[in-house]
N, C-alpha and C positions, 0 to 999 in steps of 0.2 A: 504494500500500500504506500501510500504518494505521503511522504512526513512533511508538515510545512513548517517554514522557519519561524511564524509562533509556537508554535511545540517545542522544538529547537529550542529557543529561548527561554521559555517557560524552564525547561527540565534543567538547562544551563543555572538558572537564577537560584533555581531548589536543591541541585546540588553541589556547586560551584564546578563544574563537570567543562571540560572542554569544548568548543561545537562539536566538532567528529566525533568523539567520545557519546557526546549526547544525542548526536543524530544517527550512531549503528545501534545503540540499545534502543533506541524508541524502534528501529527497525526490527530488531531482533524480537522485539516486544510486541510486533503489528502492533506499535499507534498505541497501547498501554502505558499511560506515561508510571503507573504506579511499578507495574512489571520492571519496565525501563529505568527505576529510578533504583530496586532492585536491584537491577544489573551491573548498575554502576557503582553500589556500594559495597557491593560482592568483590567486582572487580579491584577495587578502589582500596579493599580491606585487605588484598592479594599481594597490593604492592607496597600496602603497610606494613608484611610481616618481615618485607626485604629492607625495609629501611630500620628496621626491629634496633640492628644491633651500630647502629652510626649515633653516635655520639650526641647528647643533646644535652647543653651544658649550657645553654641559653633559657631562658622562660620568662616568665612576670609571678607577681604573688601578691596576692589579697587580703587588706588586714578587715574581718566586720567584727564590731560589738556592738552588741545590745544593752538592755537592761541588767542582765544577772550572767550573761556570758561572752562566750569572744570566739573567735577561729582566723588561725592563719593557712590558706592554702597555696600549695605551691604548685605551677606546671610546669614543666618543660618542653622544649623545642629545641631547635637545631640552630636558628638565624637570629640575629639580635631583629631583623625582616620581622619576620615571623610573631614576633616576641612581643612587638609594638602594633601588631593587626589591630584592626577593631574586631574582629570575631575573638581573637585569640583572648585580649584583656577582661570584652564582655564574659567568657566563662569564668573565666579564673572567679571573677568575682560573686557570679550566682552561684559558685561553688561553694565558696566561701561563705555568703549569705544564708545556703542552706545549714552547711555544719553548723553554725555558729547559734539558727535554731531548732535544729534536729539533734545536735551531736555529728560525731564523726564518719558515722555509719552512711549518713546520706550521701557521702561523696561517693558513696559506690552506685549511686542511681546514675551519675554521670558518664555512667562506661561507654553508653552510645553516642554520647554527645563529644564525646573525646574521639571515640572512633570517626565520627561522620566530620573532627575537623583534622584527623589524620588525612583524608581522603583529600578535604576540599583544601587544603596547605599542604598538601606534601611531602610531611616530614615525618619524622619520629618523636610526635608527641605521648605523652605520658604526664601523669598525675605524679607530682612529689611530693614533698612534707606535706601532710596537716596535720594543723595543733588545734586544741580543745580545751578550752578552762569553763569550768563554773564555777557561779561566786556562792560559798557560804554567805549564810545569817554575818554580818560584820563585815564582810569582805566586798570588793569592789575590781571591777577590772578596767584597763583601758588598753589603748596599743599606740603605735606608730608606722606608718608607711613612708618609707624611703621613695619618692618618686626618680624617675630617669624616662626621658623621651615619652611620656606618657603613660606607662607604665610600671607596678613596684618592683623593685629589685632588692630590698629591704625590709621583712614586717617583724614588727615585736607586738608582743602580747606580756601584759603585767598584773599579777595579782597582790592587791595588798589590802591588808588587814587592820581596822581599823585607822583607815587612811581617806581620802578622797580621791574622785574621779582625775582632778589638776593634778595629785598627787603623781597616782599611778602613771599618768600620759607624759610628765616628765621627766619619772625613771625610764617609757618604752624608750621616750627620744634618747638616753642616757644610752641604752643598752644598744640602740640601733649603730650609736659612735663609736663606741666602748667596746663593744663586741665579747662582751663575759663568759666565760664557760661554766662558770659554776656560780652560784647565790654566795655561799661562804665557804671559808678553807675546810671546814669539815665534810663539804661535800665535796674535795677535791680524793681522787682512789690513792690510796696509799701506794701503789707500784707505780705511778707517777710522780707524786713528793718523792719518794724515794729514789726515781732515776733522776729527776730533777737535782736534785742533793747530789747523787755520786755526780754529773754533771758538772756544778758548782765544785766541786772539791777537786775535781779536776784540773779546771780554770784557776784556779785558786793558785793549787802548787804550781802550775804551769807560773803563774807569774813570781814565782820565787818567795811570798809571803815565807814567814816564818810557819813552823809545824805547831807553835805553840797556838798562835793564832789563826788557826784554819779554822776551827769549829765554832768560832764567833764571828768570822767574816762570813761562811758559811751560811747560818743563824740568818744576819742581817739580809743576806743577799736570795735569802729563800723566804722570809719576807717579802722582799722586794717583787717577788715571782706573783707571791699569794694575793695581794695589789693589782696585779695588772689580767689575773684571772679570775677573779671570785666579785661576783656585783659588791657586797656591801663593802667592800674592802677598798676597792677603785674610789680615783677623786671624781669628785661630782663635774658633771660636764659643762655646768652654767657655774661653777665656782669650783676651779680645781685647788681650794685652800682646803676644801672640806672633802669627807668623806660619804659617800652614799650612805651609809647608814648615820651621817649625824644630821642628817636633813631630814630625816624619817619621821623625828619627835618621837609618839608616841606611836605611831604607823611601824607594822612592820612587811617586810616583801613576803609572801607563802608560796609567789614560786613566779618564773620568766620562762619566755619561751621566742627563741629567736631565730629567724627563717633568712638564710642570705640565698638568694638564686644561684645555682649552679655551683654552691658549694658543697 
C-alpha cells in the first residue's frame, strides 16, 4: 500500500525515528502506524544492546524535595550533546519527582521510558545513582543542584535534625563545594585511617623528621586528613574561620547524600 509523507511524519514525531527508518516499518506494517511504531522500537532496542557496553560517563541529575522528603537521581549518557537534550533533562527530572514521592522503587517504572530514549538518542543510556531521604518527627531536609549548560551535574540532599529548611540548603551548597565523604571521623573504615596513617608515616620519614617525633606529626597530619573528609569536620564554605558543625547551634546533620555525574 501507497504510505504518505503525513504518516511518515506522524510516526517520525512519535518516535524520533529516521524518515527511511519510518517509512519501511509503516510499510512493513501495511499503513499500521501502531505495528510500525513496534517495529521500530524493537529494532531501535536491537541496537541498544550494541551500544550496551560504550562508555557513558556523561549525564544530568535531578535534585526534588518536598515537604517531609527528597531524591537525587542520576542518568547517564555518552555526549555532554546528549546530556543537555530537552528530552534527556525532562526525565531525569520526572524521575526524580516521582522517587522523591513514591520512594525509590518508582524509578523502576521508568524502564521504558529510558528504553524509548535509548532508541530516539542513540546512545547508551542508563539510570545511575538514586538517593532517598525521609524526614522524621524533628527532622527537615533540603538539597542543592549544581547547574552547567542547562542541566545538573551536581545534586546534594541534606538531612538535619532539629534545624531549619535555610539550614539544611546551606550545608547541600556546603557539601556540593566540599565534596565530603563521610559526616564525621567515626564514620571514616578503619582500613582506611589506617592506610592513610602508614601513608603519613611514610612521608614523614621520607623527609628526615626525627623518629622521636613521627607519631605527633603523624597525629596532627591525620587530622588534617579527617578535615578535608568528614562534613562536620570541614571549614564552612560561607566562612572558612568556622567549622560545619559550629554553625549547626543546636541543629544536628542525621545524614548527606551527594551525587557528582559520571563519577
Amino acid at each position: 500500500m501507497a504510505i504518505s509523507a503525513v504518516d511518515v511524519q506522524s510516526l517520525r514525531k512519535r518516535t524520533g525515528a529516521g524518515m527511511l527508518d519510518a517509512k519501511k516499518a509503516l510499510e512493513e506494517a501495511d499503513g499500521d502506524a501502531e505495528k510500525a511504531a513496534q517495529i521500530l522500537r524493537e529494532k531501535g532496542l536491537a541496537g541498544a544492546v550494541k551500544r550496551a557496553d560504550r562508555e557513558n560517563s556523561q549525564g544530568a541529575c535531578y535534585v526534588s524535595v518536598g515537604e517531609s522528603s527528597g531524591s537525587i537521581v542520576e542518568l547517564r549518557c555518552e555526549t555532554d550533546f546528549v546530556a543537555k537534550s530537552e528530552k534527556f533533562v525532562a526525565l531525569v527530572g520526572e524521575i526524580a519527582k516521582a522517587v522523591a514521592e513514591k520512594g525509590p522503587e518508582a524509578a523502576e517504572s521508568f524502564a521504558s521510558s529510558v528504553d524509548e530514549l535509548k532508541i530516539t538518542l542513540k546512545e547508551n543510556i542508563e539510570l545511575g545513582k538514586v538517593s532517598y531521604m525521609k524526614a522524621e518527627d524533628g527532622e527537615v531536609i533540603d538539597g542543592y543542584m549544581h547547574l552547567q549548560s542547562g542541566r545538573g551535574t551536581v545534586g546534594v540532599l541534606v538531612k538535619v535534625k532539629d534545624g531549619t529548611k535555610e539550614i539544611a540548603h546551606d550545608l547541600a551548597l556546603h557539601v556540593a563545594f566540599a565534596r565530603p565523604s563521610y559526616l564525621k571521623r567515626q564514620d571514616v573504615p578503619e582500613d582506611v585511617v589506617e592506610n592513610e596513617r602508614q601513608t603519613l608515616i611514610t612521608i614523614t620519614k621520607n623527609e628526615g623528621k626525627p623518629e622521636a617525633a613521627i607519631d605527633k606529626i603523624v597525629t596532627g597530619r591525620l587530622d588534617g586528613f579527617f578535615k578535608g573528609v568528614c562534613l562536620n569536620e570541614q571549614a564552612f564554605v560561607k566562612d572558612e574561620k568556622v567549622k560545619v558543625q559550629d554553625v549547626l547551634g543546636k541543629a544536628e546533620i542525621v545524614e548527606f547524600a551527594l551525587v557528582v555525574v559520571g563519577a
